[in-house]
C-alpha positions in Angstrom: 0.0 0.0 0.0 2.7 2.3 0.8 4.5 1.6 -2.7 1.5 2.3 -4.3 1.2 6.1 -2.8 4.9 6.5 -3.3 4.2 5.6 -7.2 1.3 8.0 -7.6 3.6 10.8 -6.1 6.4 9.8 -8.2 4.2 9.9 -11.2 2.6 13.5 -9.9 6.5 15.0 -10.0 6.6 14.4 -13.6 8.7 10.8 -13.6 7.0 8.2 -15.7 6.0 4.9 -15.0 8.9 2.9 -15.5 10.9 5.0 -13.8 8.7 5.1 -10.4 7.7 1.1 -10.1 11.5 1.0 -10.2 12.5 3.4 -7.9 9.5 2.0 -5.6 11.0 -1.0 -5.6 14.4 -0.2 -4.9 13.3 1.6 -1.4 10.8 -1.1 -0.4 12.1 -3.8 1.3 11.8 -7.3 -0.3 13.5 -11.1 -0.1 15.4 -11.4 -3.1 17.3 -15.2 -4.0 19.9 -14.5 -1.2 18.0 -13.3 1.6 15.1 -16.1 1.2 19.0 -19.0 0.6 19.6 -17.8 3.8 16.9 -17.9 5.9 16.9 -21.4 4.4 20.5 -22.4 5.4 19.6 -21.1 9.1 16.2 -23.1 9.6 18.5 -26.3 8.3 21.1 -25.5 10.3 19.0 -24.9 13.4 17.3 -28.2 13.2 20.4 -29.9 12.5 21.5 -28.7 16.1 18.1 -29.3 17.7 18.4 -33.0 16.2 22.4 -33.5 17.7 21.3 -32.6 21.0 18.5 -34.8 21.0 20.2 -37.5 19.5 23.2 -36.9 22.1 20.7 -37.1 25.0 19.0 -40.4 23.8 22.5 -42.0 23.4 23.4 -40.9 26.9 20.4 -41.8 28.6 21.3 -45.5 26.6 25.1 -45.7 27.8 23.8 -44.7 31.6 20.6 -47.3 31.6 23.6 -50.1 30.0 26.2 -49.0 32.4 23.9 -49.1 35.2 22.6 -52.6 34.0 26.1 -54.3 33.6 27.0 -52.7 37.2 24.4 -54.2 38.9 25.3 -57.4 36.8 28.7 -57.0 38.3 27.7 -56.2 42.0 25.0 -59.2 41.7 27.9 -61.7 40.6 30.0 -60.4 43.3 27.0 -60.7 46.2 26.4 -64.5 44.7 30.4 -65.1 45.2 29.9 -64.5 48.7 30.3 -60.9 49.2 27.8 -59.1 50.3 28.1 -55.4 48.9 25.1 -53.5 49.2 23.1 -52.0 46.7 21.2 -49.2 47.3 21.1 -45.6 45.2 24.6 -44.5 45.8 26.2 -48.2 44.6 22.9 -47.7 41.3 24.8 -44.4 40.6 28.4 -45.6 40.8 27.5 -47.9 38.7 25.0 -46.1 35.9 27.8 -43.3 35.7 31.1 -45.1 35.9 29.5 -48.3 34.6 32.6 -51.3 35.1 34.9 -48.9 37.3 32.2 -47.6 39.2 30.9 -51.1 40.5 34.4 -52.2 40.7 34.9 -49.0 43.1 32.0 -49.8 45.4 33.5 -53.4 45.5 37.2 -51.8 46.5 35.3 -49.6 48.8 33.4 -52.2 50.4 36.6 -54.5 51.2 38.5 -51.7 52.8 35.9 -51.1 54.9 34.0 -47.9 53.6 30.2 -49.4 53.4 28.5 -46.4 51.0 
């Protein structure tokens, strides 16, 4: 609407038609081929981050679930050899962070004499 009242006063000064659509259109704002490339490259880039960090979270909420699994493994094989280490929340999260170590830790622990 604006472009339009800008042509009409163009036209009233004595330019003709040509010249004012052009002149219009080189104030007015509009996308050209680069601007609308690279809003496109940032929308692709953006979801390719949001897409990392959710595939990032789903892998480490995987290696914490199988760390914590072959921990408790671990501690269970110990506890069936004969020694009884306890497993409570603080052994669970040894083991689902450090996964081998961790239980392996709680078992050092446990035979020095520091019951967690």
């Amino acid at each position: 609407m604006q472009g339009t009242a800008q042509r009409r006063q163009m036209l009233l000064r004595g330019h003709t038609k040509t010249e004012a659509l052009y002149r219009v259109r080189a104030i007015a704002p509009s996308m050209d081929l680069v601007s609308i490339l690279a809003a496109a490259v940032l929308i692709i880039l953006i979801l390719a981050i949001i897409i990392a960090i959710v595939r990032v979270g789903v892998r480490l909420l995987l290696y914490l679930i199988v760390n914590a699994i072959l921990g408790l493994i671990i501690l269970g094989f110990v506890n069936l050899l004969g020694l009884e280490v306890p497993i409570n929340w603080i052994t669970i999260g040894f083991s689902a962070i450090a996964g081998i170590p961790g239980a392996i830790l709680v078992i050092i622990l446990y035979v020095i004499g520091i019951i967690i």
